[in-house]
MARDOVEX-973732 format. One record per residue (C-alpha): residue in three letters; x, y, z. Coordinates in nm, 3 decimals. Each point is the difference from the previous one (the first is absolute). Layout:
N
PT   tivo      east     north        up
PT    ALA         X         Y         Z
...
end
This chain:
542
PT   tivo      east     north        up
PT    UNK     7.326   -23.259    -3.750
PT    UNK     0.331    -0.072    -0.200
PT    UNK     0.290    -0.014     0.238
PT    UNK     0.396    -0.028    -0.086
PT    UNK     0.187    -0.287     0.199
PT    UNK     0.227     0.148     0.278
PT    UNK     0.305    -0.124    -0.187
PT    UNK    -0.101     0.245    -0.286
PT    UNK    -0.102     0.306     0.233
PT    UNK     0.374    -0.070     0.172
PT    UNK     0.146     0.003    -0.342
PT    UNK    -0.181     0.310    -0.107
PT    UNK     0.083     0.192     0.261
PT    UNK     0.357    -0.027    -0.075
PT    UNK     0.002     0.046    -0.365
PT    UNK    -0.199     0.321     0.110
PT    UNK     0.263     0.081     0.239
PT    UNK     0.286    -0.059    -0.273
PT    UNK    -0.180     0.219    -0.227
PT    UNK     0.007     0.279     0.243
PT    UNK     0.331    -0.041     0.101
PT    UNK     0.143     0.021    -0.352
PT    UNK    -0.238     0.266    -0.094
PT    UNK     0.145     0.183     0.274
PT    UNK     0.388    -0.074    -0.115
PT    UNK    -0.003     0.153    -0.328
PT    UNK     0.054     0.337    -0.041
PT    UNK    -0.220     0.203     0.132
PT    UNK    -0.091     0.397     0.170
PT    UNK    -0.095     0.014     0.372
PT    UNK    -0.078     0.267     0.169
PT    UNK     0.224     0.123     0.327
PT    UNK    -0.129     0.306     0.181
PT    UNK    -0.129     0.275    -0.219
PT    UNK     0.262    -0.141    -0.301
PT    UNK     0.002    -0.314    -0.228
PT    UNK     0.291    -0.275    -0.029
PT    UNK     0.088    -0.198    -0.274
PT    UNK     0.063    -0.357     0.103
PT    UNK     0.227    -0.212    -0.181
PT    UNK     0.153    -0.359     0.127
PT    UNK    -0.192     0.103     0.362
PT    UNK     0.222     0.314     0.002
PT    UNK    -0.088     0.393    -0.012
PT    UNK     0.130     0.067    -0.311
PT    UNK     0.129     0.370    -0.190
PT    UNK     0.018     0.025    -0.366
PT    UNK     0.359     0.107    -0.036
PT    UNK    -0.114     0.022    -0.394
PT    UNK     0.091     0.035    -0.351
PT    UNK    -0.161     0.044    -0.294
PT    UNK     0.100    -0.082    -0.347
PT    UNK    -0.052     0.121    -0.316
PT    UNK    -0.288    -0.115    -0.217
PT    UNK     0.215    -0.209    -0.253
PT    UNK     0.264    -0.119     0.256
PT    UNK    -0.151    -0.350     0.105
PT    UNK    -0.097    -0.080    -0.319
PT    UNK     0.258    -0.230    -0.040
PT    UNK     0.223    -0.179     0.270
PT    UNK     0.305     0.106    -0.262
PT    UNK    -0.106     0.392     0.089
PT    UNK    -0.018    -0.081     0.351
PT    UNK     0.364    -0.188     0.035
PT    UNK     0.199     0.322     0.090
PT    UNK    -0.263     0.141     0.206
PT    UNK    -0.038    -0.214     0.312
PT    UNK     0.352     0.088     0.105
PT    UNK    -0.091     0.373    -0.019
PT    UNK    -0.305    -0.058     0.234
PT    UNK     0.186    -0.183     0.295
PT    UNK     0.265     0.245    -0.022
PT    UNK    -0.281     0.256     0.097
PT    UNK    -0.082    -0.203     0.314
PT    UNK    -0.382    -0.068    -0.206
PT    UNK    -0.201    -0.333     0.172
PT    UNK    -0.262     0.074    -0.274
PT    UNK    -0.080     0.059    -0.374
PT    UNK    -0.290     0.123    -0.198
PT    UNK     0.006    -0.200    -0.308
PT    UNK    -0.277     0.071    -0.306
PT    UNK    -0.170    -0.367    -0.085
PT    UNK    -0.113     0.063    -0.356
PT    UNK    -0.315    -0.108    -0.084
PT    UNK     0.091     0.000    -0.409
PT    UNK     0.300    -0.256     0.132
PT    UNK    -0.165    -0.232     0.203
PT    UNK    -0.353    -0.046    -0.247
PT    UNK     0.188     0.045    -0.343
PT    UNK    -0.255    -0.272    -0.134
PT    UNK    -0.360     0.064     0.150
PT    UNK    -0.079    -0.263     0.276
PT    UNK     0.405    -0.131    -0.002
PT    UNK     0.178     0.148     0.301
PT    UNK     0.381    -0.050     0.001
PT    UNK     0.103     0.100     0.343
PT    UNK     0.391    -0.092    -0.045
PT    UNK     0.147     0.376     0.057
PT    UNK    -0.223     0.006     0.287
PT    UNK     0.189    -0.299     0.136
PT    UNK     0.328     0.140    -0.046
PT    UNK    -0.032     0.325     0.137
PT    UNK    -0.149    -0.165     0.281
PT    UNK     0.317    -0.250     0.049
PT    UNK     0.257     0.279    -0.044
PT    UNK    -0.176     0.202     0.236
PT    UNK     0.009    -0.260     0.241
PT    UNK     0.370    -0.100    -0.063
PT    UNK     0.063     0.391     0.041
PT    UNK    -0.189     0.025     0.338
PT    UNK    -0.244     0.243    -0.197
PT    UNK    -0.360     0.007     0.059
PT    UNK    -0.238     0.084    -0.302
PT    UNK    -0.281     0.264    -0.059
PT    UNK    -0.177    -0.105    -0.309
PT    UNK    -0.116     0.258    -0.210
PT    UNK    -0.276    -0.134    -0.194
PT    UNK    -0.015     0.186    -0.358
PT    UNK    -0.348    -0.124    -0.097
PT    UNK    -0.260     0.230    -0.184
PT    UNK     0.160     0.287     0.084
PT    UNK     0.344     0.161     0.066
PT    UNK     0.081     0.374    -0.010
PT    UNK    -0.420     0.080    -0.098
PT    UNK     0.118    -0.220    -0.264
PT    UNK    -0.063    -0.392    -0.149
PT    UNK     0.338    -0.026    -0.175
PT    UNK     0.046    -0.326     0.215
PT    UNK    -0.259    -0.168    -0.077
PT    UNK     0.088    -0.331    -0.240
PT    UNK    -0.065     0.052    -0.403
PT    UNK    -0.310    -0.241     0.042
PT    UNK    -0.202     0.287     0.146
PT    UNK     0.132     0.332    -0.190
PT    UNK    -0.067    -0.172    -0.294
PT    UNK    -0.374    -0.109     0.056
PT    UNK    -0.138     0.357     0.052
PT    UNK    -0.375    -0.124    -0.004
PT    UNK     0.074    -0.257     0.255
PT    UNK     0.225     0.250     0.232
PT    UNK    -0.123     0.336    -0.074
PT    UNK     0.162     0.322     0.095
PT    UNK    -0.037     0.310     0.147
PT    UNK    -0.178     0.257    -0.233
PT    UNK     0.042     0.342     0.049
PT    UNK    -0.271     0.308    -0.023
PT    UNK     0.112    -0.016    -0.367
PT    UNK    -0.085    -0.357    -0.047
PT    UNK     0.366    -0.054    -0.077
PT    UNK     0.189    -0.337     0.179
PT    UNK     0.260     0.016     0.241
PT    UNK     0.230    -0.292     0.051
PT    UNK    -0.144    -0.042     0.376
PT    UNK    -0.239    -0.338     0.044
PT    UNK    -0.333     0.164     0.133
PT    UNK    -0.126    -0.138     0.366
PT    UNK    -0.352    -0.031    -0.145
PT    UNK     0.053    -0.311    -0.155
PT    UNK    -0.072    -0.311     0.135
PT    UNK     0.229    -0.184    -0.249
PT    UNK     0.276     0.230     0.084
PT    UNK    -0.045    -0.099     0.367
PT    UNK    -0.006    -0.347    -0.072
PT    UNK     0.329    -0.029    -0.157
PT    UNK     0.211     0.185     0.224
PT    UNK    -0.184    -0.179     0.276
PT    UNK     0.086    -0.334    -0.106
PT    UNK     0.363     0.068    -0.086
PT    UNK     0.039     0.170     0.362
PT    UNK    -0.196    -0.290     0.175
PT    UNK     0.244    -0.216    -0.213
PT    UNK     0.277     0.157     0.112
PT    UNK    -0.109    -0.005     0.407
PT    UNK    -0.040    -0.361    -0.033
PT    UNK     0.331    -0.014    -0.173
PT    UNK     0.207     0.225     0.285
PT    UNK    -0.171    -0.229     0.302
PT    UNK     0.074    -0.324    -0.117
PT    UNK     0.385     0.085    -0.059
PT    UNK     0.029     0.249     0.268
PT    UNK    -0.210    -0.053     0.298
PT    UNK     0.278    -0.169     0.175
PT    UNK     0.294     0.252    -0.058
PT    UNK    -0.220     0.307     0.001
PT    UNK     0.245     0.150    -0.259
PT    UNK    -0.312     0.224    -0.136
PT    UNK    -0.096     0.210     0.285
PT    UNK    -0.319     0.227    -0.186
PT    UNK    -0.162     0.099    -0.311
PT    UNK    -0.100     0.350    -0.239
PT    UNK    -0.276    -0.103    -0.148
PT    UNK     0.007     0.218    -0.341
PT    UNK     0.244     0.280    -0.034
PT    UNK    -0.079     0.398    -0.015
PT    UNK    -0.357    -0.028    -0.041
PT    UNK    -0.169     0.291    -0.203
PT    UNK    -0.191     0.148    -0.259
PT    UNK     0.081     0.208    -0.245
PT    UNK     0.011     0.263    -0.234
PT    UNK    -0.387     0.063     0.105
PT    UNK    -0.120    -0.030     0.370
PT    UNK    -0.225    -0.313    -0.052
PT    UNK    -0.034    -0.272    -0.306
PT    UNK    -0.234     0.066    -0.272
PT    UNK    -0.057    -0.374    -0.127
PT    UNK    -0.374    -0.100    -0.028
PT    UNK     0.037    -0.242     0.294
PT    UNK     0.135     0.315     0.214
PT    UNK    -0.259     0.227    -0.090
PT    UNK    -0.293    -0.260     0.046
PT    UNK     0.143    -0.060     0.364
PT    UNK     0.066     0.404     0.009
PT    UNK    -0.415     0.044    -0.031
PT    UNK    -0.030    -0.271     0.289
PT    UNK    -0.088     0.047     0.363
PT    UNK     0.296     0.048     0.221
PT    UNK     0.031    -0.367     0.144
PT    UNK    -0.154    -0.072     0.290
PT    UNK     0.264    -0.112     0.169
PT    UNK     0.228     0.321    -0.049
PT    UNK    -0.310     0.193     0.129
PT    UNK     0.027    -0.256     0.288
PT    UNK     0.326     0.051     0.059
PT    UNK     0.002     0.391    -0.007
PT    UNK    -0.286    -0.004     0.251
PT    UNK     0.164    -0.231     0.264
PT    UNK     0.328     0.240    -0.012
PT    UNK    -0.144     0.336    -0.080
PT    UNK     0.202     0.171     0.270
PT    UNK     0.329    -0.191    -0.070
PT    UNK     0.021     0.099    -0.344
PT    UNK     0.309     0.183    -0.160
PT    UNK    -0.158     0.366    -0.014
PT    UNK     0.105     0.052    -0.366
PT    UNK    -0.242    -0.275    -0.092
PT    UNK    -0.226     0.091     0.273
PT    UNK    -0.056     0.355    -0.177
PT    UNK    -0.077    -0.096    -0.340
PT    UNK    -0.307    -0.256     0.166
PT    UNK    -0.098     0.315     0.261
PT    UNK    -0.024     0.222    -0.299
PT    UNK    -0.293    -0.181    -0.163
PT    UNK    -0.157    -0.069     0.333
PT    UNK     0.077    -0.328     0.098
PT    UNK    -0.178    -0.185    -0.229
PT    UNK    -0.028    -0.386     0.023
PT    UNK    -0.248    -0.101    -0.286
PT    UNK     0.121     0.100    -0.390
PT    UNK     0.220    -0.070    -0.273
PT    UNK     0.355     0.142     0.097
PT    UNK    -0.094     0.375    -0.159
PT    UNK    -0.307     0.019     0.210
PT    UNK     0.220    -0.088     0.329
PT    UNK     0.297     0.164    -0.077
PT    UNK    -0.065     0.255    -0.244
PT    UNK     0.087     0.076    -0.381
PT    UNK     0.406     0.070     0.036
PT    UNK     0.318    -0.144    -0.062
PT    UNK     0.004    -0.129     0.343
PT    UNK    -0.278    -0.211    -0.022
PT    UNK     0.129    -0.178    -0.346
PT    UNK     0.310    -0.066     0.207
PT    UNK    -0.228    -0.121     0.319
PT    UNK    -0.140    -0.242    -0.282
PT    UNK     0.277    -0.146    -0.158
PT    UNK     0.185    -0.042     0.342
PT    UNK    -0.254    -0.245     0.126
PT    UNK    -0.022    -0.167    -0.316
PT    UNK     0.355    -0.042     0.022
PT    UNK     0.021    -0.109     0.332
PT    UNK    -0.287    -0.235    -0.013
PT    UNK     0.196    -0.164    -0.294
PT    UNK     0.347    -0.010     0.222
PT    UNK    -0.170    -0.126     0.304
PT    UNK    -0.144    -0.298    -0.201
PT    UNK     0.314    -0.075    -0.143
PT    UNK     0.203     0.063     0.363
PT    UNK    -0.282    -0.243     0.147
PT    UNK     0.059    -0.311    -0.271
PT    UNK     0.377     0.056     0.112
PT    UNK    -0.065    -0.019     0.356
PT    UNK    -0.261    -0.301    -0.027
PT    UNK     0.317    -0.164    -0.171
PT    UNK     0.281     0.147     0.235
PT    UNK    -0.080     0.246     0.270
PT    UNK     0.279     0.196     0.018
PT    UNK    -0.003     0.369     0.044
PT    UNK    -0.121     0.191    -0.275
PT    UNK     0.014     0.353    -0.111
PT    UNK    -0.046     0.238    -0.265
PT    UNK     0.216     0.312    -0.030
PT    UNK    -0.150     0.395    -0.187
PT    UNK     0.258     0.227    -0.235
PT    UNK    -0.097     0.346     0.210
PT    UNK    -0.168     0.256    -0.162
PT    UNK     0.132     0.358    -0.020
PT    UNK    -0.233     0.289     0.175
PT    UNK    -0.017     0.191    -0.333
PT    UNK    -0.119    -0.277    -0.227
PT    UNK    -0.342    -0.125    -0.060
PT    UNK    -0.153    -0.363    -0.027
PT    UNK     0.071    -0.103    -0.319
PT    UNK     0.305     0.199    -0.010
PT    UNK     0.210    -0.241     0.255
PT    UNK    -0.046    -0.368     0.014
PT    UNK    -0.377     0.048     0.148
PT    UNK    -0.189    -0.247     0.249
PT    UNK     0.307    -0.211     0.144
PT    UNK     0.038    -0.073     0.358
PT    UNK     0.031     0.366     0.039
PT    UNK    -0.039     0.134     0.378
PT    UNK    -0.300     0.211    -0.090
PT    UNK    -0.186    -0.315    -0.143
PT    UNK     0.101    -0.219     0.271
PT    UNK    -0.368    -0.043     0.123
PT    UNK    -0.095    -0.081    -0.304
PT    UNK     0.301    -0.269    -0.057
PT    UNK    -0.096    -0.121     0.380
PT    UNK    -0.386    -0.030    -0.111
PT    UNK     0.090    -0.224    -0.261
PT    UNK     0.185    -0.332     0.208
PT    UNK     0.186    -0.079     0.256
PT    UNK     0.238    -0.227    -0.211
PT    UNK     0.228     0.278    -0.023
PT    UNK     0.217     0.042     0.296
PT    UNK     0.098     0.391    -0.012
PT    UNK     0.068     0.198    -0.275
PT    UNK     0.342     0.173    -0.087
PT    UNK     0.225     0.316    -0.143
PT    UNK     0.190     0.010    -0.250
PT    UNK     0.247     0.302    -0.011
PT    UNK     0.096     0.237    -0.276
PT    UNK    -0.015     0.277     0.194
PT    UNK     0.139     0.204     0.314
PT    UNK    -0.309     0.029     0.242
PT    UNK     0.091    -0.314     0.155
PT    UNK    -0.167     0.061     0.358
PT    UNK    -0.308     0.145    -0.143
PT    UNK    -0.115    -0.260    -0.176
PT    UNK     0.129    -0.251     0.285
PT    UNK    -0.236     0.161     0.208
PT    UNK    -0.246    -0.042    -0.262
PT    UNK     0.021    -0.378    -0.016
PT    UNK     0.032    -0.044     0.333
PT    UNK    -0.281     0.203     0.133
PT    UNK    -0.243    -0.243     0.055
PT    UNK     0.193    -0.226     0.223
PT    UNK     0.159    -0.236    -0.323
PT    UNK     0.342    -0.108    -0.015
PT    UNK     0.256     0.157    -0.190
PT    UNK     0.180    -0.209    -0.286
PT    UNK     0.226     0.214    -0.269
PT    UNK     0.086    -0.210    -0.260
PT    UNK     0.108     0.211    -0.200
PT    UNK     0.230     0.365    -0.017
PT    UNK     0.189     0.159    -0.216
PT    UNK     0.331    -0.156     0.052
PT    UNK     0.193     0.341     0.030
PT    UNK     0.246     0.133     0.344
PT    UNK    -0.266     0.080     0.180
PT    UNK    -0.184    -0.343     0.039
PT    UNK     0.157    -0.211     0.262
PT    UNK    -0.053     0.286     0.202
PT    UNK    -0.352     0.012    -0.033
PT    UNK    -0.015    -0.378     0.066
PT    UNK     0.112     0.024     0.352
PT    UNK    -0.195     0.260     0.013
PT    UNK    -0.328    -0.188    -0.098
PT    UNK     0.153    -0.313     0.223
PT    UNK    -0.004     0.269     0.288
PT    UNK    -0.256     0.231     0.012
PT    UNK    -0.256    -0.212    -0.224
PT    UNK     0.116    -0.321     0.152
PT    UNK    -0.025    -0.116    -0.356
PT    UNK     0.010    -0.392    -0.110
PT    UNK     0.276     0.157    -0.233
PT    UNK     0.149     0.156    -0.315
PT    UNK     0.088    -0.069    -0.322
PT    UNK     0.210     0.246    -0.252
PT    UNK    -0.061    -0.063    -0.332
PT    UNK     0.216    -0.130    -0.274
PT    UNK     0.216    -0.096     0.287
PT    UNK     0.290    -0.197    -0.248
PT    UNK     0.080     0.339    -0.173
PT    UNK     0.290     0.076     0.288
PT    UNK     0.349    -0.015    -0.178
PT    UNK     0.184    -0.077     0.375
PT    UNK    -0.288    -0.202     0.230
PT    UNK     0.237    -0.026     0.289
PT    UNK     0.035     0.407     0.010
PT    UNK    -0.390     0.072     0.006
PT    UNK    -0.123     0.153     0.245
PT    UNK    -0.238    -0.197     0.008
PT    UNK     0.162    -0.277     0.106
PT    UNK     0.115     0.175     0.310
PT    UNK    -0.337     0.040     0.117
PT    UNK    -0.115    -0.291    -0.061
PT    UNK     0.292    -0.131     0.257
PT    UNK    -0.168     0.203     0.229
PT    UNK    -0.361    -0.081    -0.053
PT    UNK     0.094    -0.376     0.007
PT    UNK     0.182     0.021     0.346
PT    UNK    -0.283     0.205     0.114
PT    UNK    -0.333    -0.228    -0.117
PT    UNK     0.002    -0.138     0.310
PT    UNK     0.001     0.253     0.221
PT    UNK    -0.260     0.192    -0.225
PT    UNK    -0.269    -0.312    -0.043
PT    UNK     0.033    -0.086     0.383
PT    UNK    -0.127     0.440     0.057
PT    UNK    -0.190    -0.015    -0.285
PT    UNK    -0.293     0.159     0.068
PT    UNK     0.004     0.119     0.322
PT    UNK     0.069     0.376    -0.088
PT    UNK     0.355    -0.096     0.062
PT    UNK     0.177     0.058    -0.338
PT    UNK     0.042     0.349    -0.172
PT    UNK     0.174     0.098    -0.309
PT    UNK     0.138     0.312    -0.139
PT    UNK     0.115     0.146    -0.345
PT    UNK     0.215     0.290    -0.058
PT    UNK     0.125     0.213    -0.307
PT    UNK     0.046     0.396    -0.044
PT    UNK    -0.329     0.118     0.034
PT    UNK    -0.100    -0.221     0.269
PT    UNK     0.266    -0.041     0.233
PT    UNK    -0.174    -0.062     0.375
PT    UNK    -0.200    -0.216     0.096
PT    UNK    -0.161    -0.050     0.329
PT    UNK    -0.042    -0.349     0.144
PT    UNK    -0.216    -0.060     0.343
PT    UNK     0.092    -0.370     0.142
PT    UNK     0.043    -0.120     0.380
PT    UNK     0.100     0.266     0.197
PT    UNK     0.139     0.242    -0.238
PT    UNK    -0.063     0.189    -0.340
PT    UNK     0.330    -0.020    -0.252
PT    UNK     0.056     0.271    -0.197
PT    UNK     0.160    -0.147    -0.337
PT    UNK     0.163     0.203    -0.182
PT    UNK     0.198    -0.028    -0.355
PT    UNK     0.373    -0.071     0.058
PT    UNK     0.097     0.321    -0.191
PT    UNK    -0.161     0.238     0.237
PT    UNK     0.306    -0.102     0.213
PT    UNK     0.245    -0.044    -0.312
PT    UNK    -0.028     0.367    -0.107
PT    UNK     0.246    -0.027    -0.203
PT    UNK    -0.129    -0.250    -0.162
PT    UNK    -0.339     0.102    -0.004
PT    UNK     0.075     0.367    -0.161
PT    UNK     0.217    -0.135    -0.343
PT    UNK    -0.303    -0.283    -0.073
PT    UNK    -0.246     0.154    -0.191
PT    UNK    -0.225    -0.293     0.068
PT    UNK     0.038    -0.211     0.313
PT    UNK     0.012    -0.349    -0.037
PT    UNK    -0.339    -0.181     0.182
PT    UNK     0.120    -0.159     0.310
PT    UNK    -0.243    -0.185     0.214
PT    UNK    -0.066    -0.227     0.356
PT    UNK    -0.204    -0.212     0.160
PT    UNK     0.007     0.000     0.382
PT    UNK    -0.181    -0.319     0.219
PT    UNK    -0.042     0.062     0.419
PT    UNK     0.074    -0.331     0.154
PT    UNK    -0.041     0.158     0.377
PT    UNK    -0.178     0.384     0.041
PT    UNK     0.373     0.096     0.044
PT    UNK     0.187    -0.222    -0.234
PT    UNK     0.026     0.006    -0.449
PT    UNK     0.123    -0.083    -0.261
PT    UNK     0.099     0.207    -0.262
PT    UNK     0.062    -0.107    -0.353
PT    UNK     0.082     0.173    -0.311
PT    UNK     0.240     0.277    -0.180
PT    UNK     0.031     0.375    -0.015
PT    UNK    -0.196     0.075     0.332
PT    UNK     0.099     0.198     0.336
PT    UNK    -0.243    -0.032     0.283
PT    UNK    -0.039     0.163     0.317
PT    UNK    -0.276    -0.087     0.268
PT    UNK    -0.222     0.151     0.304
PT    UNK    -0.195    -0.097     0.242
PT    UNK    -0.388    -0.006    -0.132
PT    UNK    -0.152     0.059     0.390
PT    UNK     0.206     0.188     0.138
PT    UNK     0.105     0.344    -0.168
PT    UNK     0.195     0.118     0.239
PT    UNK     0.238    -0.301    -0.013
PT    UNK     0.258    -0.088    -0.214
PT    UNK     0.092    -0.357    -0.189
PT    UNK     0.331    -0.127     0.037
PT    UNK     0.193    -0.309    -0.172
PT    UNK     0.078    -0.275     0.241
PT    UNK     0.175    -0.237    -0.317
PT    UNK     0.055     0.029    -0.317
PT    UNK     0.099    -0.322    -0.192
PT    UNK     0.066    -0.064    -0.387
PT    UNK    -0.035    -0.362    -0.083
PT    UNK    -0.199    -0.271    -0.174
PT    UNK    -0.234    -0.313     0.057
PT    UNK     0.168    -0.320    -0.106
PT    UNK    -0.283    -0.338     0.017
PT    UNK    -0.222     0.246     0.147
PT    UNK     0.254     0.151     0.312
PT    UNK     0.132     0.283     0.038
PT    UNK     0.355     0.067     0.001
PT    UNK     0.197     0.342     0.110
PT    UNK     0.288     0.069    -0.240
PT    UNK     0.066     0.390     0.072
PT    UNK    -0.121     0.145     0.381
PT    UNK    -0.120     0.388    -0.122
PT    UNK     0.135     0.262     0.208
PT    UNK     0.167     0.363    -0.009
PT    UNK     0.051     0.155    -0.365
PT    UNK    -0.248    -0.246    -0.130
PT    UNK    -0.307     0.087     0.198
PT    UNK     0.099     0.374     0.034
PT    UNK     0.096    -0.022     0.350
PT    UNK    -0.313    -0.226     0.084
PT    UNK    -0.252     0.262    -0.212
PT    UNK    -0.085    -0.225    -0.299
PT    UNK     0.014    -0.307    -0.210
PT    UNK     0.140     0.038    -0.324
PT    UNK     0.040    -0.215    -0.309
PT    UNK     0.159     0.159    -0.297
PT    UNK    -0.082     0.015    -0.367
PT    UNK     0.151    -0.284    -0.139
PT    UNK     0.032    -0.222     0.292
PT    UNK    -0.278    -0.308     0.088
PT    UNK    -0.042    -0.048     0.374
PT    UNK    -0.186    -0.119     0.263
PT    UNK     0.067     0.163     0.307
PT    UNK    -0.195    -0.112     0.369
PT    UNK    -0.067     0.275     0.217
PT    UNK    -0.117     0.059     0.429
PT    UNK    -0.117     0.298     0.092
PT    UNK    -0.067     0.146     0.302
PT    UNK    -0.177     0.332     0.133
PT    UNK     0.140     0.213     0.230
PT    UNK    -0.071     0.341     0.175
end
């Protein structure tokens, strides 16, 4: 029997060693408690995000008066497009140089880097894909609607189509971990952008029909069986409907509808973005995600970008691979906790990287920091601000920065809440320690106020126990009173009250909270338009 010398087993066990070890230093998700960290440079880090607009990064001349704008907002991260039509102009001749630069500036601006990788598809659409493929239709086909008309979207049932997104993406992979392992300037990756179909619910090319007369693969089957009772009802019902099935094409298991052409395409496109996601992580494996344009209630498949990483498809998505890490919202539209709770259903970490970047978003990213304990938040378009160091924004960002600390060290523990308030919904109960905080919008105190604004601005907190008597408050437009959660007959009062703020990870007092502004020791207050953290002891007394 062959044998290695014990010089070589010695030196093998180290190189395995050092392969762990700097496996386990690149960026990477962990799980704490019942949540999931994102660890970059060793550290539990939050997303304080921004992203940019499509053509933005397409030169480092378009760029130049942007990076000041994003400091000024207190961001430590940007989601930057990487064009696949820019990098592969020639096929099978990669010119990675803006890649380098954005990296460098990023670094020299203490920025960390999403990449956003616009591959096959962005937006349901190909437009970024290089003029090598659009032009040589026969080699990259298209979708093909119920009309037999072409769309300008690449169709996932081709195996050439796979193979050159693959190989730019792989390319690319290699590319970020030989000039960035060290600095860890690019923290994750979206594989694809937007993924859907459209204007009919599945593709019509010969390739997708001849798979479309298939057997469901076994492997989905496989996968539906082993988590039958975990999956999303929505799904759940369309494969209880036709009994369960497990042998048959997809119309035999899931029925003739809309639904099922949708059920098709999204593992088709799945199993296409998980091969791609895998090449990138076999080169570089940094977290990877892919993130779903919602659909509205009202609208049919085929009639909103159909099939993506949607949270009634997620089983399917799920069945597909494991290379992608979790998949994401993108918002366009108000029902922001609703379709939270969607994603996060499950048990899978919430990432936003991407909302609407109107007065209403850095609200709603505390509030997904808070209640979601999110790995962060990303408006979109984020260089559009006229004055960066007025945002609002930026002001909660100070806060969320001070605070990352505090909330990575509780993560998970059922320690951290969040709230967000407007109008309509302006209470909130929170239960933590030994006390449930009513929240309440600031203008239910500020009457006068609160009666001349026909809307009322969102305002929003996130609270973190640190002792069952002892908090932290953070936000902007809240009041909050307290009471005991045992003990109804007793009453909570304040023991201290204390505005101030963490400087290299302390905390330090600047205002002691007392009289006028805790109502006589009734409530914690901050007001519309002012950013605090306040630290709070209760106490309960009878």
């Amino acid at each position: 029997m062959f044998t290695f010398p014990k010089n070589t087993i010695v030196i093998l066990f180290f190189a395995f060693l050092q392969f762990g070890y700097a496996q386990e230093k690149i960026p990477h998700l962990q799980k704490k408690g019942n949540k999931t960290q994102l660890i970059v440079n060793d550290k539990p880090f939050i997303i304080r995000g921004g992203e940019l607009g499509n053509s933005s990064a397409t030169t480092m001349e378009s760029m130049e008066p942007i990076w000041e704008k994003l400091t000024d907002m207190n961001l430590n991260t940007v989601l930057t497009p990487i064009y696949w039509e820019l990098i592969e102009k020639e096929e099978g001749k990669f010119d990675f140089s803006l890649v380098d630069d954005l990296i460098l500036r990023a670094r020299k601006e203490n920025l960390k880097l999403v990449f956003l990788w616009f591959g096959s598809w962005k937006n349901s659409m190909s437009s970024y894909a290089p003029e090598w493929v659009k032009l040589n239709q026969k080699k990259y086909p298209r979708i093909k609607d119920d009309k037999n008309k072409s769309h300008e979207i690449l169709t996932p049932f081709s195996e050439e189509n796979l193979q050159a997104d693959l190989k730019a993406f792989e390319k690319l992979m290699f590319h970020i971990k030989d000039f960035d392992q060290k600095e860890q300037t690019v923290i994750m990756v979206q594989v694809e952008n937007e993924i859907g179909m459209l204007p009919t619910a599945r593709d019509y090319h010969p390739l997708a029909n001849e798979a479309f007369k298939k057997e469901v693969p076994k492997e989905f089957i496989q996968y539906l069986q082993k988590n039958k009772e975990k999956l999303v009802p929505e799904f759940s019902a369309i494969w209880e409907k036709n009994g369960f099935k497990t042998t048959g094409n997809w119309e035999e298991i899931f029925g003739k509808s809309l639904q099922t052409d949708e059920i098709f395409m999204a593992w088709y496109f799945s199993k296409f973005t998980n091969t791609i996601a895998k090449a990138g992580k076999d080169a570089y494996p940094i977290p990877m995600f892919v993130n779903a344009a919602l659909n509205a209630p009202e609208k049919k498949p085929g009639e909103y970008p159909s099939a993506g990483p949607l949270p009634h498809l997620m089983d399917v998505w799920k069945a597909a691979g494991n290379a992608i890490d979790f998949l994401s919202p993108d918002f366009y539209n108000p029902s922001f906790k609703q379709w939270n709770d969607l994603f996060t259903r499950q048990g899978d970490p919430l990432f936003i990287p991407e909302h609407r970047f109107d007065e209403t978003a850095p609200f709603k990213g505390l509030y997904a920091i808070g209640h979601y304990e999110a790995i962060g938040f990303s408006p979109f378009s984020i260089e559009s601000v006229i004055d960066a160091k007025k945002e609002p924004l930026g002001k909660i960002y100070d806060l969320v920065e001070q605070l990352t600390p505090v909330i990575e060290a509780n993560k998970g523990q059922g320690k951290i809440d969040g709230v967000l308030l407007d109008k309509e919904n302006n209470t909130q109960i929170v239960n933590l320690g030994n006390y449930e905080f009513t929240f309440k919008h600031d203008y239910t105190l500020n009457w006068s106020e609160g009666a001349k604004a026909e809307t009322w601005p969102t305002s929003s907190a996130t609270i973190i126990e640190i002792s069952p008597d002892e908090f932290y408050i953070a936000g902007s437009g809240i009041v909050v009173t307290f009471k005991p959660l045992k003990n109804k007959n007793a009453n909570a009062g304040i023991l201290k009250t204390d505005q101030g703020k963490f400087e290299n990870e302390k905390w330090r007092t600047i205002r002691h909270f007392n009289g006028d502004q805790t109502h006589q020791g009734r409530h914690l207050r901050i007001s519309v338009g002012d950013y605090e953290i306040q630290k709070i002891k209760l106490y309960i007394y009878e």
